[in-house]
C-alpha atoms as one frame of an Amber mdcrd trajectory, in Angstrom:
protein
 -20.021  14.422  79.072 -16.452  15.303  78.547 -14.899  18.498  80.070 -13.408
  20.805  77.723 -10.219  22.427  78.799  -8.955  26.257  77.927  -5.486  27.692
  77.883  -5.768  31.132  78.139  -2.651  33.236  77.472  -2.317  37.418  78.481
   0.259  39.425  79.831  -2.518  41.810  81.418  -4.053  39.860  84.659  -7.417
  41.709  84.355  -7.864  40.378  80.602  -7.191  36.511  82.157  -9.502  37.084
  84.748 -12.199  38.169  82.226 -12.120  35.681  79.977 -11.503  33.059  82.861
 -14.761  34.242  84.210 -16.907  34.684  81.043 -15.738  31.029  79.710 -16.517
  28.888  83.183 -20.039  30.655  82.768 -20.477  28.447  79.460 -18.999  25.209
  81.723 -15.291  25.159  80.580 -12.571  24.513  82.648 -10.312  27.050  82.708
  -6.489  27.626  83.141  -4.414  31.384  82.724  -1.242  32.338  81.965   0.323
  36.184  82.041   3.541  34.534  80.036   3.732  32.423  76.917   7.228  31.504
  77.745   5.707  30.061  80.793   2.784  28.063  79.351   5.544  26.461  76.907
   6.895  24.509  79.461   3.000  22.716  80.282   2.103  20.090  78.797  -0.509
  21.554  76.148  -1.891  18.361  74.902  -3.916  18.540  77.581  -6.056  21.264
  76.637  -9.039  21.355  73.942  -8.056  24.425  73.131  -5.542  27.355  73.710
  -6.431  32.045  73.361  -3.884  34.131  73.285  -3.566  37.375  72.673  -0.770
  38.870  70.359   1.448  41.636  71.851   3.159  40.588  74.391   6.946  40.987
  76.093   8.695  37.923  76.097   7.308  35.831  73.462   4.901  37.076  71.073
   1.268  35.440  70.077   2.589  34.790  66.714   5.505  33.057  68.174   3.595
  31.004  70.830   1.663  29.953  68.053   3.932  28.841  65.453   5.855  26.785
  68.153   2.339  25.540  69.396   1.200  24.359  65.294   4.720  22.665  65.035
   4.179  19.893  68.220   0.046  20.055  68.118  -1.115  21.018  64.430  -4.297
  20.024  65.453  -4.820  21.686  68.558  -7.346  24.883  68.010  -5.822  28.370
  68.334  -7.371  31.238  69.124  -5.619  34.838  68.832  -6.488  38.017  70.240
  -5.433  41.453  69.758  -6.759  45.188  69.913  -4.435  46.566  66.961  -5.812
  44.423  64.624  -5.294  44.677  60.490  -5.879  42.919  57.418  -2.086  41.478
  57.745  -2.498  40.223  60.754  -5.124  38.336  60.418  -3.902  36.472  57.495
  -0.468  36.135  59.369  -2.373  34.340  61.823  -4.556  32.338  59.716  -1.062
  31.412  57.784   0.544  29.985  60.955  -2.367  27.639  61.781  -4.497  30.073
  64.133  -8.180  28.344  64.159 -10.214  32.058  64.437  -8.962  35.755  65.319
 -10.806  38.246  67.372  -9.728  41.883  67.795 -10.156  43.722  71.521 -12.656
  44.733  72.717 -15.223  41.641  73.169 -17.491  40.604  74.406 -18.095  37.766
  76.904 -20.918  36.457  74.481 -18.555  37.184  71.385 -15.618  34.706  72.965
 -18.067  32.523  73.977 -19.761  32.044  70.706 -16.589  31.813  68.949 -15.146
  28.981  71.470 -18.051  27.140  70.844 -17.983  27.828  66.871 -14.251  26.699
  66.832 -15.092  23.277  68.757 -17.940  22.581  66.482 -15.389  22.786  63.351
 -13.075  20.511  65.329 -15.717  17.949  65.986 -17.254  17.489  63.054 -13.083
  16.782  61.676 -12.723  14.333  64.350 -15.756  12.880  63.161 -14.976  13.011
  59.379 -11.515  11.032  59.911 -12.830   8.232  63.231 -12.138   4.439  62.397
 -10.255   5.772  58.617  -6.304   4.477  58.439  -3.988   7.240  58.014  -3.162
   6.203  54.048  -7.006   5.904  53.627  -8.415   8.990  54.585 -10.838  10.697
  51.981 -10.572  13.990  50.894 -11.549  17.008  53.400 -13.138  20.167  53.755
 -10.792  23.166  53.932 -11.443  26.338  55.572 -13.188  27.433  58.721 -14.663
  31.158  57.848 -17.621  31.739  59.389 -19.335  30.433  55.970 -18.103  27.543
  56.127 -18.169  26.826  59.480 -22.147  27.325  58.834 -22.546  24.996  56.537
 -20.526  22.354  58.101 -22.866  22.969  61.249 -25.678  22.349  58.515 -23.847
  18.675  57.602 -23.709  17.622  61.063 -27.041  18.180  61.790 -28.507  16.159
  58.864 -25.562  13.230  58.492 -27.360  10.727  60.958 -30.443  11.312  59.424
 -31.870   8.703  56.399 -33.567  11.577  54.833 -33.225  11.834  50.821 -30.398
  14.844  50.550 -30.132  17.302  47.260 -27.255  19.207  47.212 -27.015  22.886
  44.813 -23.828  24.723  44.118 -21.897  25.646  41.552 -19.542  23.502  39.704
 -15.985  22.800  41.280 -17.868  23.329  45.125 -17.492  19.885  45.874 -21.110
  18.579  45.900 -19.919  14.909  45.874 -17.469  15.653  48.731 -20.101  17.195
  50.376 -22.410  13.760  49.928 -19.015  11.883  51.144 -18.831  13.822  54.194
 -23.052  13.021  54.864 -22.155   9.552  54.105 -19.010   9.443  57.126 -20.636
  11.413  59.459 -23.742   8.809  59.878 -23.888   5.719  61.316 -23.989   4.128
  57.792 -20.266   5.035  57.306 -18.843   1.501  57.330 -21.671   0.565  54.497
 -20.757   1.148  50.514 -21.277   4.976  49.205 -21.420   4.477  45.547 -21.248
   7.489  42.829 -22.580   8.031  39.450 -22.745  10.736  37.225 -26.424  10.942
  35.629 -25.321  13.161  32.744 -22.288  11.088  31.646 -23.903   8.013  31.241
 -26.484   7.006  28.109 -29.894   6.598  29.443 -30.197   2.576  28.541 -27.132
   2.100  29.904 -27.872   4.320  33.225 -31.359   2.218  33.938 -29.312  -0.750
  33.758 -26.481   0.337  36.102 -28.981   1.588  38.951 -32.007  -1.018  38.791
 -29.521  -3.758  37.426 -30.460  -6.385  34.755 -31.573 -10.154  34.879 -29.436
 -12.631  32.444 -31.032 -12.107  28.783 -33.051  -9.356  29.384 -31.333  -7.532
  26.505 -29.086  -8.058  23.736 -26.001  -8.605  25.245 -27.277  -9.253  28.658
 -24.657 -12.930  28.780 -25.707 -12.350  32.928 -26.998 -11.436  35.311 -26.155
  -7.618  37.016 -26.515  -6.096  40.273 -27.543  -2.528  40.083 -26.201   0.482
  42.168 -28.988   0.666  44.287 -28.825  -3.531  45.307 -24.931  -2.751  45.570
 -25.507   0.386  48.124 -27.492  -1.941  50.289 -27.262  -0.165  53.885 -24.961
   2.560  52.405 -25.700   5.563  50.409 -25.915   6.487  46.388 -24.876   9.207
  45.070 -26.550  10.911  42.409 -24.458  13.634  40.250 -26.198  15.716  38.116
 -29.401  14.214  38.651 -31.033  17.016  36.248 -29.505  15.370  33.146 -31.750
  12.307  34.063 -34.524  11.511  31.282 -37.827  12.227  32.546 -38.786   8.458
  31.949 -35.705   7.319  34.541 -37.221   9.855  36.773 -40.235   8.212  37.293
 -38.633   5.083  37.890 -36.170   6.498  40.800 -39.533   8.042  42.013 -41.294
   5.254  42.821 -38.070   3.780  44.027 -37.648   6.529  46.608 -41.575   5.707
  47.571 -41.641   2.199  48.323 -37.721   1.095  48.249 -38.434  -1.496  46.006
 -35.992  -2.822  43.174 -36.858  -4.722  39.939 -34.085  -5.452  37.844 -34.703
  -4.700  33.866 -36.076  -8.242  32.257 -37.625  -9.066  35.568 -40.388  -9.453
  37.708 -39.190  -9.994  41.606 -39.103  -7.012  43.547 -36.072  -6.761  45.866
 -36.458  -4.395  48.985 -33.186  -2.089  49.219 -32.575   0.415  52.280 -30.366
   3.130  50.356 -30.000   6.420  51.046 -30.298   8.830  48.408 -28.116  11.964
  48.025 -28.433  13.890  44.543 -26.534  16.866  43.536 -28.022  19.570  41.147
 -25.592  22.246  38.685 -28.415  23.814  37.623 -31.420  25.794  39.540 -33.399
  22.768  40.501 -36.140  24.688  41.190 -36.597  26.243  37.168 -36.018  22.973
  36.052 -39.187  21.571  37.720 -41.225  24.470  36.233 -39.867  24.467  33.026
 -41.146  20.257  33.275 -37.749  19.126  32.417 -37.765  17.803  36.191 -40.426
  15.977  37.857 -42.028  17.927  40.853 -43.286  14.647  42.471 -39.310  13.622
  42.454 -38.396  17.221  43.809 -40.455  16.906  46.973 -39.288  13.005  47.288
 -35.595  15.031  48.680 -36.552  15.885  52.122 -33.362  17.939  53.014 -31.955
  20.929  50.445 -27.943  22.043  51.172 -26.491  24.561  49.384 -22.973  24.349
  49.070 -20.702  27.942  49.097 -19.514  29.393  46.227 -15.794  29.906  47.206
 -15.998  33.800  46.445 -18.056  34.230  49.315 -15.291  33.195  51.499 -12.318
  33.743  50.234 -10.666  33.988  53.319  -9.897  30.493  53.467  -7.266  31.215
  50.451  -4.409  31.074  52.435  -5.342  27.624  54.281  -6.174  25.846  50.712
  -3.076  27.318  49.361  -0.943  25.422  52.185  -2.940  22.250  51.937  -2.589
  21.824  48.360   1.322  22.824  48.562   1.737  20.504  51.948  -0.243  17.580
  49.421   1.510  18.014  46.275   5.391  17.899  48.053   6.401  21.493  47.453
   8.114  22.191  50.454   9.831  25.666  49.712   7.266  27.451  47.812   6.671
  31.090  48.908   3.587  33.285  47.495   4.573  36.657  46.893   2.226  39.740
  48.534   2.291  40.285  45.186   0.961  37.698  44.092  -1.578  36.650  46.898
  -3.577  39.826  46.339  -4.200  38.732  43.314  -5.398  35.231  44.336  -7.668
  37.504  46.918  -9.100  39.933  44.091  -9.836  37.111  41.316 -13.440  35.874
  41.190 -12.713  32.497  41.037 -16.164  31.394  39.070 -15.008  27.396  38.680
 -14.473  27.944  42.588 -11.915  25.552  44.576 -11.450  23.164  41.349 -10.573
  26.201  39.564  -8.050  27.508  41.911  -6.257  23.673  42.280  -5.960  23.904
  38.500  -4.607  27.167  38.535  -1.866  26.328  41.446  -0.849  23.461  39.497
  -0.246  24.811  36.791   1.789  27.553  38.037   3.584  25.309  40.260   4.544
  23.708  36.900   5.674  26.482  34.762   7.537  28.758  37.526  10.605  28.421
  37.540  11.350  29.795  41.009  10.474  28.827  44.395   8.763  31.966  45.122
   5.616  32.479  43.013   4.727  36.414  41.516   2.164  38.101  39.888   4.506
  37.202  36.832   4.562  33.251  37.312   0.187  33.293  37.533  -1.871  32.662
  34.455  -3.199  35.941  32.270  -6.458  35.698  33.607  -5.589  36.899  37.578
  -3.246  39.793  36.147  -4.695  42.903  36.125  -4.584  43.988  32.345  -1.693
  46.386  31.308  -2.838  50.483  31.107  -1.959  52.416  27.512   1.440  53.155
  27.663   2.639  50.839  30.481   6.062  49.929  29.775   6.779  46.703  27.961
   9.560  44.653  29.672  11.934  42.710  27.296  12.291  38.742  28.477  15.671
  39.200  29.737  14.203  42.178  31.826  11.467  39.970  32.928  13.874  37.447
  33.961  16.260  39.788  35.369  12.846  41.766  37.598  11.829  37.744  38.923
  15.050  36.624  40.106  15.868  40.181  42.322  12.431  39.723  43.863  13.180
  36.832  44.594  15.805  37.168  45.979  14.386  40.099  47.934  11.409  37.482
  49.282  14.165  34.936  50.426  16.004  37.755  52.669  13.003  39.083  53.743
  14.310  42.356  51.952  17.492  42.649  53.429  19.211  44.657  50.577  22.616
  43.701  51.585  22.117  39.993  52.133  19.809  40.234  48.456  22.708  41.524
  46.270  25.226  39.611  47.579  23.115  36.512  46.401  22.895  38.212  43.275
  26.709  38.878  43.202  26.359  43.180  42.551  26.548  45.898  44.848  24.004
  47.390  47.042  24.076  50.499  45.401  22.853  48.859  42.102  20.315  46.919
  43.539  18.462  49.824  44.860  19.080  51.137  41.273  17.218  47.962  39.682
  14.413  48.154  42.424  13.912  51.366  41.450  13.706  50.826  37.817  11.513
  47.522  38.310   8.585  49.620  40.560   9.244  46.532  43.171   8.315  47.765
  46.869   8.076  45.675  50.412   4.589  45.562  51.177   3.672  42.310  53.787
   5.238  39.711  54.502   5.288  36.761  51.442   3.634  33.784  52.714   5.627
  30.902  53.324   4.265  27.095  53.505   6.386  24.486  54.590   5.983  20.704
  54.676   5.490  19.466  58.508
C-alpha cells in the first residue's frame, strides 16, 4: 500500500502542528513548513500533495501556488485561509488550487477533504494509464464537490460488467461518461463502440447491432458483423436508447438475457460478452409507464447514474474556461469581471456543450484579447432598463478598447492612457462617462 506524502505550509507553528497531528491520525506522512520561500527550495515532486494557507510574510499562498502549478500542474493544492471571500476562492481555483477551505476546521473537515482531493486525482490517473500523450480521450473537468461525487459514483461501478443507464440532460456528456466506465475497467484495452439509437432508421439499426448474413436482404452483396460481435470483450454504447422501436427492444432484451447473437437472415447463435451502457434524454422512468419503453428492458440495466446538470455546479466555470482556452491555442485571452459574472449568473440549460459553443463563438467574433460583457452573445446580457442610454458604435468601440486597456494594466490609469495616447485627466473623464469601475481581478489563462 503506497504512503501518501503531505506538504504542509503555515507561518503559525501551532496551525502546522495541528494539521500535522490530525492528518498522521488518517495514516499520512507528514512534513511542515512555517515559510513558503523555504519549502521552494525541496524537492516537491515528492509529495502527493501540498496545504497551504494564504496570508503569509514572505511569499504569499497565492504565490507559492502559482510557482508550484507552473513546475507540477498536476500536483494537488490545497489552500487555506480564515479571511475568506467569493474572490478568493475563484483566485485560487484560477491558479490551479485543487479545493479551498476557510479557518477554522476541523480535523475531520481536512481530513475528509484530503481524502476527497486524492480520490479526484486517482480516478485521473486512472482515466489517462497505458493512453499516449496524442491519444488521450476527452476528460472530465471540474472537481466541486458535485462532481467529485459523481466521479466517486464512476469508480465504484467501472470494474463492474453490470448493464449501465446513464440520465442527464443534453450537452452533460453521457457518452463521455460511458467512455470514462469503459477506461476505468479492466476491459479498457477491448473496443468501446457508439451508436446513436435515434439517428439511425430502425431496419438499418437491427442490422448494424445484430449484423446480417450475405443475402438476407435486398442489397445484402455480404456478409456483416454487427456492433455487438464487433464489441466482443469491450463495451457498446447505446445513445438515446428511448428512440429505439419497441420491436428492437425486445430483441436487445433477450440479448441482454442470454448474450446470444443471431445475425438477420440467419439461424446460428453466436455467444458475445459485451457490456452494455445506454444513455437516456428523456425521464426513463415515464417512458416505461407511458409503454413507449419496455419495463422488462428497464430492469435488464442493473446500475442507474445520473449525470450533473452543469448549473448545479457552476463553480467549475473558471477551470472549463481555461481548459477550453489552453485546447483551442488562445494564449492571451483575459475574461473580464465583467464578463465572468455573467458566465456565473446564466443558466446554462444546453449545459457544458452549450457553454463550448458559446466560448467559441465569442472567441471568434471579439476582436480583442480581453473578452466583456460586450463581446458575449445577447442571451447572457442582462436586458437594457427603459431609458438606458444607447451607445453609438464608435462609442461602443471607443468604451471596449479603454477597458481594455484598463484590464491589461491592471487599472493603472497612467500606464492605460498612455497606451491609448491621451492624458490621464481625460481618461478618468471617459471612465466616468462609460460607468466602467475596478471590481476583481480579470481572469487571465495562459498556455503552459
Amino acid at each position: 500500500m503506497k504512503i501518501v506524502r503531505i506538504l504542509v505550509i503555515d507561518d503559525d507553528a501551532v496551525a502546522c502542528e495541528f494539521l500535522q497531528e490530525a492528518l498522521l491520525r488518517a495514516g499520512y506522512e507528514v512534513d511542515t513548513f512555517t515559510s513558503a520561500r523555504e519549502a521552494l527550495d525541496v524537492e516537491l515532486s515528492r509529495y502527493d500533495m501540498l496545504l497551504s494557507d494564504i496570508r503569509m510574510p514572505d511569499i504569499d499562498g497565492l504565490q507559492f501556488l502559482r510557482q508550484v502549478h507552473e513546475k507540477w500542474p498536476q500536483l494537488p493544492f490545497i489552500l487555506m485561509t480564515a479571511f475568506g471571500s467569493l474572490e478568493t476562492t475563484m483566485e485560487a481555483l484560477r491558479f490551479g488550487a485543487w479545493d479551498y477551505i476557510s479557518k477554522p476546521f476541523s480535523p475531520e473537515a481536512i481530513r475528509a477533504m484530503v481524502q476527497k482531493v486524492l480520490e479526484v486525482r486517482e480516478f485521473q490517473e486512472h482515466w489517462i494509464k497505458g493512453q499516449p500523450e496524442d491519444q488521450q480521450e476527452p476528460q472530465f473537468i471540474g472537481s466541486s464537490a458535485v462532481m467529485v461525487d459523481f466521479y466517486k459514483q464512476i469508480a465504484r461501478v467501472a470494474d463492474a460488467s453490470a448493464s449501465v443507464l446513464i440520465s442527464g440532460e443534453s450537452g452533460t456528456g453521457k457518452e463521455l461518461t460511458a467512455r470514462s466506465l469503459h477506461q476505468l475497467s479492466a476491459r479498457r484495452g477491448k473496443p468501446f463502440l457508439a451508436i446513436n439509437c435515434g439517428a439511425i432508421p430502425e431496419t438499418l439499426l437491427e442490422s448494424e447491432l445484430f449484423g446480417y448474413e450475405k443475402g438476407a436482404f435486398t442489397g445484402a452483396g455480404h456478409m456483416h458483423t454487427g456492433l455487438l460481435e464487433a464489441a466482443q470483450d469491450g463495451t457498446i454504447f447505446l445513445d438515446e436508447i428511448t428512440e429505439m422501436s419497441p420491436g428492437l427492444q425486445g430483441k436487445l432484451l433477450r440479448f441482454m438475457q442470454n448474450g446470444e447473437v443471431r445475425r438477420i437472415g440467419g439461424y446460428e447463435a453466436r455467444h458475445v460478452g459485451v457490456r452494455v451502457v445506454a444513455a437516456a434524454n428523456r425521464d426513463i422512468d415515464e417512458e416505461a409507464m407511458a409503454g413507449r419503453f419496455r419495463s422488462d428492458l428497464l430492469y435488464r440495466f442493473v446500475v442507474r447514474l445520473q449525470v450533473p446538470p452543469f448549473r448545479t455546479h457552476k463553480e467549475d466555470l473558471p477551470q472549463l474556461i481555461e481548459s477550453f482556452l489552453k485546447k483551442w491555442g488562445y494564449p492571451t485571452v483575459r475574461i473580464s469581471h465583467e464578463a465572468m459574472e455573467l458566465f456565473m449568473t446564466y443558466d446554462w440549460p444546453g449545459n457544458v456543450r452549450e457553454l463550448e459553443n458559446v466560448l467559441r463563438q465569442t472567441l471568434l467574433l471579439s476582436p480583442f484579447t480581453v473578452i466583456l460583457p460586450e463581446n458575449l452573445p445577447e442571451k447572457l446580457r442582462p436586458p437594457r432598463t427603459a431609458g438606458a442610454s444607447v451607445l453609438s458604435p464608435l462609442e461602443t468601440a471607443e468604451r471596449q478598447q479603454i477597458l481594455q486597456a484598463l484590464e491589461i494594466t491592471t487599472w493603472n490609469q497612467s500606464r492605460a492612457a498612455q497606451r491609448l495616447g491621451i492624458d490621464r485627466k481625460t481618461l478618468r473623464t471617459k471612465i466616468q462617462r462609460y460607468g466602467l469601475a475596478k471590481e476583481a481581478p480579470s481572469l487571465l489563462f495562459s498556455k503552459k
